[in-house]
C-alpha positions in Angstrom: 0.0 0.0 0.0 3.3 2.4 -0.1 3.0 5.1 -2.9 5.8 5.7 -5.2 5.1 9.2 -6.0 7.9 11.7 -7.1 9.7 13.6 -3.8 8.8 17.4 -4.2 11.1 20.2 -4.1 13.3 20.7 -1.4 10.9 23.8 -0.6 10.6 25.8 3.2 8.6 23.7 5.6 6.4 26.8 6.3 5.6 26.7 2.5 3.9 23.6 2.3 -0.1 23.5 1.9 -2.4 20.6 2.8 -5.6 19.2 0.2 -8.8 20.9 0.0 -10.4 16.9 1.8 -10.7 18.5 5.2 -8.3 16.1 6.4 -5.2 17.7 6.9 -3.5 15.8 4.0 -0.7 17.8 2.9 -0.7 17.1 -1.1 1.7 16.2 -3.4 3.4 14.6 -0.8 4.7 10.5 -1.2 2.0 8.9 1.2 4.1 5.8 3.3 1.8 3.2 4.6 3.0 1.8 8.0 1.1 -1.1 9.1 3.1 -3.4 11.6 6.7 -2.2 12.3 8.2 -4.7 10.0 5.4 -3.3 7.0 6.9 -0.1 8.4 10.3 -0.4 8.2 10.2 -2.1 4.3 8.6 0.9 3.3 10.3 3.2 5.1 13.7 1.6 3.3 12.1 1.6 -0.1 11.2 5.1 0.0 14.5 6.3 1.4 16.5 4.1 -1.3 13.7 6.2 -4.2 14.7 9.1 -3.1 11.5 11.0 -1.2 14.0 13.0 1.2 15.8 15.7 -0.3 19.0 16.8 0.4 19.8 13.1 1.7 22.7 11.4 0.6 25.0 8.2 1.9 28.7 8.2 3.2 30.3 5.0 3.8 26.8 3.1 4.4 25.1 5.7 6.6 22.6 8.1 5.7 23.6 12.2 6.0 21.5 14.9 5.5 23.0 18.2 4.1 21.3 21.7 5.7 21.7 25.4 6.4 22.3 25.8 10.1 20.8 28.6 11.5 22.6 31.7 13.9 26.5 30.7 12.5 28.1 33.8 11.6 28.3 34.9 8.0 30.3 33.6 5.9 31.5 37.4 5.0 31.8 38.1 8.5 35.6 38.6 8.3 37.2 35.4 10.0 39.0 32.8 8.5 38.1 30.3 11.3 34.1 29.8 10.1 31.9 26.6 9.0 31.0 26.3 5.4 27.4 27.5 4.9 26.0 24.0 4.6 26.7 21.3 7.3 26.3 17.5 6.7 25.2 15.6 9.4 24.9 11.1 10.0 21.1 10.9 10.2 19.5 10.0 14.0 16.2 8.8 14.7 14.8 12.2 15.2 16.3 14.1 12.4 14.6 10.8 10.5 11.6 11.3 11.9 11.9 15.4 11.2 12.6 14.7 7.6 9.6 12.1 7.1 7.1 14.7 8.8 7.7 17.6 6.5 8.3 15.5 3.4 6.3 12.5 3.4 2.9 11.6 4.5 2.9 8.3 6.5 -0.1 7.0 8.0 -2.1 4.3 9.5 -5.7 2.6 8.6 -7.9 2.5 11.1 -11.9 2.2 10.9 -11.3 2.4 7.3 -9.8 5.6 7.8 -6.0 7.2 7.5 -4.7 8.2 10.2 -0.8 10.0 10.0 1.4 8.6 12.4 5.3 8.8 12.9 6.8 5.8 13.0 8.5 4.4 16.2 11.5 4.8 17.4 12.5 0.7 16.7 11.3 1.4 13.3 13.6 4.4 12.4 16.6 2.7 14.1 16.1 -0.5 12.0 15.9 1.5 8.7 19.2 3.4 9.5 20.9 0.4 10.9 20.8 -0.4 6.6 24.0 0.1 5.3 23.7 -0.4 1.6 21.8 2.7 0.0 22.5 2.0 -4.1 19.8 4.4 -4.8 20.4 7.1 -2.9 23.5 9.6 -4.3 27.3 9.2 -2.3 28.7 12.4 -0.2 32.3 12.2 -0.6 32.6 15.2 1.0 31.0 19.4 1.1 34.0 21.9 -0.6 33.8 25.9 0.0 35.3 26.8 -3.0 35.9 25.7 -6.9 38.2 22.7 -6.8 39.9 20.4 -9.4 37.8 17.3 -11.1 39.7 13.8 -11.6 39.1 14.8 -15.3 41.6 18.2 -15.1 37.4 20.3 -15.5 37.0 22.4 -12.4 34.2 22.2 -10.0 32.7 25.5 -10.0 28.5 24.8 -10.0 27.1 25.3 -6.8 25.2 22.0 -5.5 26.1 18.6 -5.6 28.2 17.2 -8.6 27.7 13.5 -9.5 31.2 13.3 -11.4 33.0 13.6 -7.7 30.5 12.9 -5.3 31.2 16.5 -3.8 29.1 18.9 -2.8 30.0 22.7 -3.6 28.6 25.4 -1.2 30.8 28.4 -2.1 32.2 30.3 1.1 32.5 33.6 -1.3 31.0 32.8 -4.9 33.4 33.4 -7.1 33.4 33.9 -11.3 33.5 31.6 -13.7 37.3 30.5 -14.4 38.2 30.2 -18.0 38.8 26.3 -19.1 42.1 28.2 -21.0 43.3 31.2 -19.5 45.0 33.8 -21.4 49.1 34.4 -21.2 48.1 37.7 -19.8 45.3 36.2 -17.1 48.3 34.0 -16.2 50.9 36.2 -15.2 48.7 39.0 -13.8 47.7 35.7 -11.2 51.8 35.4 -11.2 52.5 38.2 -10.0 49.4 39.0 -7.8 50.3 35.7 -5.9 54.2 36.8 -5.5 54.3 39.9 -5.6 51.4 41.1 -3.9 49.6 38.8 -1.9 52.7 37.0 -0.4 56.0 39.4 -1.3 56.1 41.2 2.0 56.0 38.0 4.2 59.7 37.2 5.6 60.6 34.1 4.2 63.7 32.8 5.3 64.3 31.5 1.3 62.8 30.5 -1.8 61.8 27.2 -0.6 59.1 28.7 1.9 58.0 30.6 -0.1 57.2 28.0 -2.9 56.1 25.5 -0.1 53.2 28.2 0.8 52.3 28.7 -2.6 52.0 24.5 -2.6 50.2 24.5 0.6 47.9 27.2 -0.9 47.3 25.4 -3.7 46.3 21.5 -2.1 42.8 21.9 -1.5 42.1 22.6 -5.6 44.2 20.0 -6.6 43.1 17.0 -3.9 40.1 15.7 -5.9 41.9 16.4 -8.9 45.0 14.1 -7.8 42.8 11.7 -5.2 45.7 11.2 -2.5 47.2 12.1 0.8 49.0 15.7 1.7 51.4 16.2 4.1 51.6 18.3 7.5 52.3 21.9 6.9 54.6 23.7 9.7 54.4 27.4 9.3 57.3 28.1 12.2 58.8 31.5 12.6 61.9 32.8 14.8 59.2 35.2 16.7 56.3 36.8 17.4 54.3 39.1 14.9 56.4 37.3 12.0 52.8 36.4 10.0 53.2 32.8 10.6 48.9 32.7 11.8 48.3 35.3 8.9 49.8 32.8 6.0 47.7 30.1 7.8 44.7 32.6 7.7 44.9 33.0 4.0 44.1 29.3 3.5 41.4 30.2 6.0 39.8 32.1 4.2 39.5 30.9 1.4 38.5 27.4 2.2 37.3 27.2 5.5 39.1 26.5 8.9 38.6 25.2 12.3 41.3 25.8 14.9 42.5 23.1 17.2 44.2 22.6 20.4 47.0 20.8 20.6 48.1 19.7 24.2 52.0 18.7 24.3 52.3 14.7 24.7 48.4 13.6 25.3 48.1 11.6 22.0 44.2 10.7 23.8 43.3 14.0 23.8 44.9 14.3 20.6 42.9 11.5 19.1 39.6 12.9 20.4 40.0 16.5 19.3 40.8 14.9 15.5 37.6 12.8 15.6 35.8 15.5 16.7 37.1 17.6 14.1 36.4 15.3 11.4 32.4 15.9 12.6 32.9 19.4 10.7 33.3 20.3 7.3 36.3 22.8 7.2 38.7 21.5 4.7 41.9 23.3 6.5 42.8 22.3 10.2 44.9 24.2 12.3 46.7 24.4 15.2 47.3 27.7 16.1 50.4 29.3 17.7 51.9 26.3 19.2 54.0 26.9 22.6 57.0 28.4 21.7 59.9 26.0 21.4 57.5 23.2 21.2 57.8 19.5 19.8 55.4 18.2 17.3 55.9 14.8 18.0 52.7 12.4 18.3 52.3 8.6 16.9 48.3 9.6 16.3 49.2 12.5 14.4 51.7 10.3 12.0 49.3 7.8 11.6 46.5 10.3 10.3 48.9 12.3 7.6 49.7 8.3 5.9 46.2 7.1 6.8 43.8 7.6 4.1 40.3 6.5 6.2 40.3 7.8 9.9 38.7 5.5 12.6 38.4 5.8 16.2 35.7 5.7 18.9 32.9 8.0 18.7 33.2 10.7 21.9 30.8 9.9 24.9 30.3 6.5 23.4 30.7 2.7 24.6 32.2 1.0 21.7 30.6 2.7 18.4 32.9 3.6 16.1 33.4 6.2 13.9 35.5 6.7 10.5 35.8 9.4 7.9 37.8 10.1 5.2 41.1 12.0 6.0 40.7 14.4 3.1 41.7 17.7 5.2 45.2 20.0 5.0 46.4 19.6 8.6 48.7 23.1 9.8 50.4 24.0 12.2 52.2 27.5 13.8 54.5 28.7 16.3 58.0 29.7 17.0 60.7 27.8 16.6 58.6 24.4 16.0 60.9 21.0 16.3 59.8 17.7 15.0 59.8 14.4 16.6 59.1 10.6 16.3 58.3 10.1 12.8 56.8 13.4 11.3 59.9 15.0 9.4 59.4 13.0 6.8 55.6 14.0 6.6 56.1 17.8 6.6 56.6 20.6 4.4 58.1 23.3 6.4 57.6 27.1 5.8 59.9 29.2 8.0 59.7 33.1 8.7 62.8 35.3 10.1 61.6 38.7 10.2 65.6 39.6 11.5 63.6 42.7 13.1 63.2 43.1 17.4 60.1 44.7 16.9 58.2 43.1 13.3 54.6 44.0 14.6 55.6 47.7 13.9 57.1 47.4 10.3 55.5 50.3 7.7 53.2 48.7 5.9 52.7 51.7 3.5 55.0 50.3 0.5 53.7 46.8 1.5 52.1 45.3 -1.5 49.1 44.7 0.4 49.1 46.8 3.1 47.4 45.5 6.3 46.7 42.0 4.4 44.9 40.4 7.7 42.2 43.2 7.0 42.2 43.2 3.8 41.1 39.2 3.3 38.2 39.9 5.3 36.5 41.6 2.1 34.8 38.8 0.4 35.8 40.5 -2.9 38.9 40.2 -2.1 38.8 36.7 -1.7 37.5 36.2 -4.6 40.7 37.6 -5.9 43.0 35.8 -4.7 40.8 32.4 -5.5 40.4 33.5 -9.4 44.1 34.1 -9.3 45.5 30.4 -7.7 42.2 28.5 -10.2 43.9 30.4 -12.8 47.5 29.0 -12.6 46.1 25.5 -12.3 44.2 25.6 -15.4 46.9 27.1 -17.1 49.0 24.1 -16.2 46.3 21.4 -16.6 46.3 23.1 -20.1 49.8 22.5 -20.5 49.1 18.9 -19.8 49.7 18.6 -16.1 53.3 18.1 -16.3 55.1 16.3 -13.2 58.0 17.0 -11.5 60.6 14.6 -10.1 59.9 15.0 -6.5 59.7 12.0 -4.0 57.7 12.4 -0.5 56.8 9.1 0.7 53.1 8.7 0.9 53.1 11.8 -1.0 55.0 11.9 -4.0 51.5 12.7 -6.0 50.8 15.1 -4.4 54.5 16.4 -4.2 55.1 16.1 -7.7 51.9 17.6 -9.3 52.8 20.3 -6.9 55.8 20.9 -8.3 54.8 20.4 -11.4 52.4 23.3 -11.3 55.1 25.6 -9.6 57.6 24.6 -12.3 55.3 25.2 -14.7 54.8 28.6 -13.3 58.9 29.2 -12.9 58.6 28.8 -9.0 61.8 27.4 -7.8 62.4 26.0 -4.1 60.2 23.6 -3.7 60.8 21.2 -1.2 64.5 22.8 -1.1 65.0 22.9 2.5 63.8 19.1 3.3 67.6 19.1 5.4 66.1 22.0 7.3 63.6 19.9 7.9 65.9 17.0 9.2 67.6 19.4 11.4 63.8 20.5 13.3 63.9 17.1 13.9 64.3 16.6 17.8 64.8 12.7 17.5 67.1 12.6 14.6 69.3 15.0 15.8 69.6 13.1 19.3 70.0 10.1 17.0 72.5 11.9 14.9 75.2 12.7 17.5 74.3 9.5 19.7 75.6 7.3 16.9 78.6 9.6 15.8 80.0 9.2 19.1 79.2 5.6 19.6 81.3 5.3 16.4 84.4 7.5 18.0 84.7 5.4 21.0 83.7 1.8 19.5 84.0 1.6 15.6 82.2 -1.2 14.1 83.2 -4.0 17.4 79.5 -5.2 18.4 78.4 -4.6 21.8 75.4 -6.2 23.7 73.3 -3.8 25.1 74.5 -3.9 28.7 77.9 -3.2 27.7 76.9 -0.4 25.9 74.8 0.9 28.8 77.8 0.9 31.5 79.3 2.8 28.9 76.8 5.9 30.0 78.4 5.7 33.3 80.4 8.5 34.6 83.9 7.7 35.1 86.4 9.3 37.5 89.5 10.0 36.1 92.4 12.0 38.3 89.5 13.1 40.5 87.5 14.5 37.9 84.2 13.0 36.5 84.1 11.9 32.7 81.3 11.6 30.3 82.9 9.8 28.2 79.5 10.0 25.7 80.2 13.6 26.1 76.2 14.3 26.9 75.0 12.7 23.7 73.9 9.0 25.2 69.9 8.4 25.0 67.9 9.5 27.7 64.4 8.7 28.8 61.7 11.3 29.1 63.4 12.3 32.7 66.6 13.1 31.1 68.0 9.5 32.7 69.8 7.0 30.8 67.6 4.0 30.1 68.0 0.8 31.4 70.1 -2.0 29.2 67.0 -4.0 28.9 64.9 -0.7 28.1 67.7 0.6 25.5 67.8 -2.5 23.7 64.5 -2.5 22.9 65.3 1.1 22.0 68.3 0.1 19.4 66.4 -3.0 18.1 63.4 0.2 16.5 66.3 2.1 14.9 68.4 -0.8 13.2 68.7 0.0 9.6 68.1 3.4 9.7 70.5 5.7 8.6 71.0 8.8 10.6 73.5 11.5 9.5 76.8 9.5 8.0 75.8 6.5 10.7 73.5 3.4 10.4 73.1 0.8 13.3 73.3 -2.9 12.5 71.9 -5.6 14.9 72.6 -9.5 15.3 73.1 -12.4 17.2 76.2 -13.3 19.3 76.0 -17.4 18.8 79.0 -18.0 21.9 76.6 -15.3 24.1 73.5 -16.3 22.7 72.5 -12.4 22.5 72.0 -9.8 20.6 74.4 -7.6 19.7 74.6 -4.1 17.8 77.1 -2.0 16.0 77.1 1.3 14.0 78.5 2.1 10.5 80.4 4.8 8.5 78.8 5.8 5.4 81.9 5.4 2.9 83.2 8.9 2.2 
């Protein structure tokens, strides 16, 4: 007894009308029989799958529903940190029920009669406990600006594109972008985006500055290149530099949400990414890390390599949650180090204004003066936007040429990157990957730990414990030596570890190379233990 009539237009609850029967019928409106709750919850699946609830789509097997939210602060308000104007959210039982009420007509027989009725609360649960929705259009995600399609065409039609499975709700709505952009169109956007928007920022070299101008640039070309980007570390030697204003820019133009990042609580960590993931904002920051601080977190590795996120749901007992990791993670502060694994999963843009007091430089012959207020004119905005869309379809013209760049997980990404910059006679990029090395707490440690091991030892393997007593401090004429010279491991205390504890250490590290040294491992047959030794790189 279920209807299959067309859903209507997504129109404004309060414009809906009822039917002239007297019964409060609203018309034109997909009637839903219930009848018992399994009659109920058939129906109720066959008319999600046809498509009776606008705006509904599905995202890894569950059912979202895109919508306006109202009192968030205009997108034109002036601050990069704001939500894209249209929010998706996982459907619940009582946004389902919400939806069927203003959409759909469900009822009951009795007496011969219809009655409407909303269907229970076992009955909604069941339906969106289904996971497999073949009728109903996939959400790969909601994007705030125009953004590159697999094809090389650019996204640039407000609403939801079938050809990506993304969903454009512009932050600032921006021209059309010609498909072939004139030579002059191309370096006017040149020069705007080097000479203007980011010439008066102080760049410690030519890599930074291309490394921005990549950074800038990832959000248009993800979809386009359908892989992973690395962590960008915006680190200046001191206040007022403009490291938060280069992170603003990408702001504001694609949307942001700031994070907190609390030093060496990779819980909290994991629970303020999940809970991120919740919002839309393409570009996730964490702002103006302590000074001197240590980005150093296992969690944070994992995510950057990890295309699918999964973890717990907050305030939950055992549900989990996972969501595509399809966000530009950033981070500022001064003097920023790098630990554990994340030099090798970071492009680094450094600032060294060489001034004692930056936040009072003239900004009069700036090229554009007092930028932070500037961006906060959509128009503006729209500027820079036309200007970066530009140079990629110039260079997807050109035939999206690659460069030779290698990045791990993200050699795509690095070398369509540097492609585009090539293309575009940017040079540096990716040029200070040693600087990078050196803001690398561990390695360093590593670096001078195995140099020194070398000086006293050579190549003769040593077990463990041997190499442990080593760390003692001798006395010699009365006088205490380090014969490590300060450069032996330590634990979080500053304490040497224990031989049992540092073997377990060395045993992690075998293989890797660090500076001109590598440490080997094996087995002592006459000891039955393992034994280690380092090596000179030749030369």
């Amino acid at each position: 007894m279920t209807s299959t009539v067309e859903p209507p237009a997504p129109d404004d609850v309060d414009n809906q009308h009822t039917d002239d029967n007297g019964g409060g019928v609203p018309a034109d409106l997909p009637a839903i029989y219930l009848g018992s709750d399994a009659e109920a919850i058939r129906a109720l699946t066959t008319a999600v799958a046809a498509g009776v609830l606008p705006d509904v789509y599905v995202s890894g097997g569950q059912l979202t529903h895109l919508s306006r939210v109202s009192g968030q602060a205009s997108t034109d308000a002036g601050s990069a940190d704001q939500p894209l104007p249209t929010a998706a959210e996982p459907l619940s039982v009582s946004s389902l029920a919400f939806l069927l009420a203003h959409h759909t007509y469900c009822y009951r027989v009795r007496k011969e009669e219809k009655t409407e009725a909303s269907p229970s609360k076992t009955t909604l649960a069941a339906v969106l406990s289904h996971r497999y929705w073949p009728g109903v259009r996939p959400l790969l995600g909601i994007v705030g600006s125009p953004v590159l399609r697999p094809d090389g065409t650019l996204l640039q039609t407000t609403g939801y594109d079938p050809a990506t499975g993304l969903y454009y709700a512009p932050k600032i709505s921006v021209p059309p972008i010609p498909a072939e952009p004139t030579a002059d169109q191309v370096a006017e956007a040149r020069q705007f985006i080097l000479g203007a928007l980011l010439r008066d920022f102080p760049f410690v070299d030519t890599a930074d500055k291309a490394n921005h101008v990549g950074l800038l640039l990832a959000p248009i070309l993800r979809p386009y290149l359908r892989c992973l980007t690395p962590f960008g570390l915006i680190s200046a030697t001191t206040q007022s530099s403009g490291k938060t204003l280069l992170a603003e820019i990408l702001g504001y133009l694609y949307g942001s949400k700031t994070l907190v990042w609390r030093k060496g609580d990779d819980a909290e960590l994991e629970k303020s990414i999940t809970s991120a993931l919740h919002a839309s904002a393409p570009i996730m920051l964490w702002d103006n890390i302590a000074e001197g601080g240590i980005v150093a977190s296992a969690v944070l590795a994992q995510l950057l390599t990890s295309p699918e996120w999964s973890a717990r749901m907050l305030g939950s007992s055992g549900a989990g949650f996972s969501a595509t990791n399809d966000r530009l993670w950033l981070a500022t502060g001064n003097n920023i180090r790098l630990g554990g694994d994340m030099a090798t999963r970071t492009v680094l843009v450094r600032l060294d204004p060489n001034d004692p007091h930056p936040d009072q430089r003239d900004q009069s012959g700036f090229g554009i003066p007092h930028l932070d207020t500037w961006l906060k004119s959509p128009e503006n905005r729209v500027t820079v936007l036309r200007h970066l869309l530009i140079l990629v379809m110039d260079w997807i013209g050109a035939g999206a040429p690659r460069s030779g760049h290698m990045m791990r997980q993200f050699t795509s990404w690095a070398q369509a990157t540097g492609g585009v910059l090539a293309h575009h006679g940017i040079d540096g990029f990716l040029d200070n990957l040693a600087e990078v090395r050196e803001a690398d707490d561990d390695n360093a440690e590593w670096v001078a730990f195995l140099a020194r091991w070398y000086e006293i030892n050579g190549s003769e393997p040593l077990s463990a414990r041997r190499l442990r007593m080593q760390a003692e401090i001798d006395i010699v004429d009365g006088r205490p030596v380090d014969r490590f010279e300060g450069a032996f491991l330590t634990d979080d205390l500053g304490r040497a570890p224990s031989a049992k504890s540092l073997g377990r250490t060395l045993t992690g590290h075998v293989g890797r190379w660090h500076g001109q040294h590598v440490l080997r491992s094996g087995m002592d047959s006459h000891a039955n233990a393992r034994v280690f030794w380092v090596e000179q790189r030749a030369g």
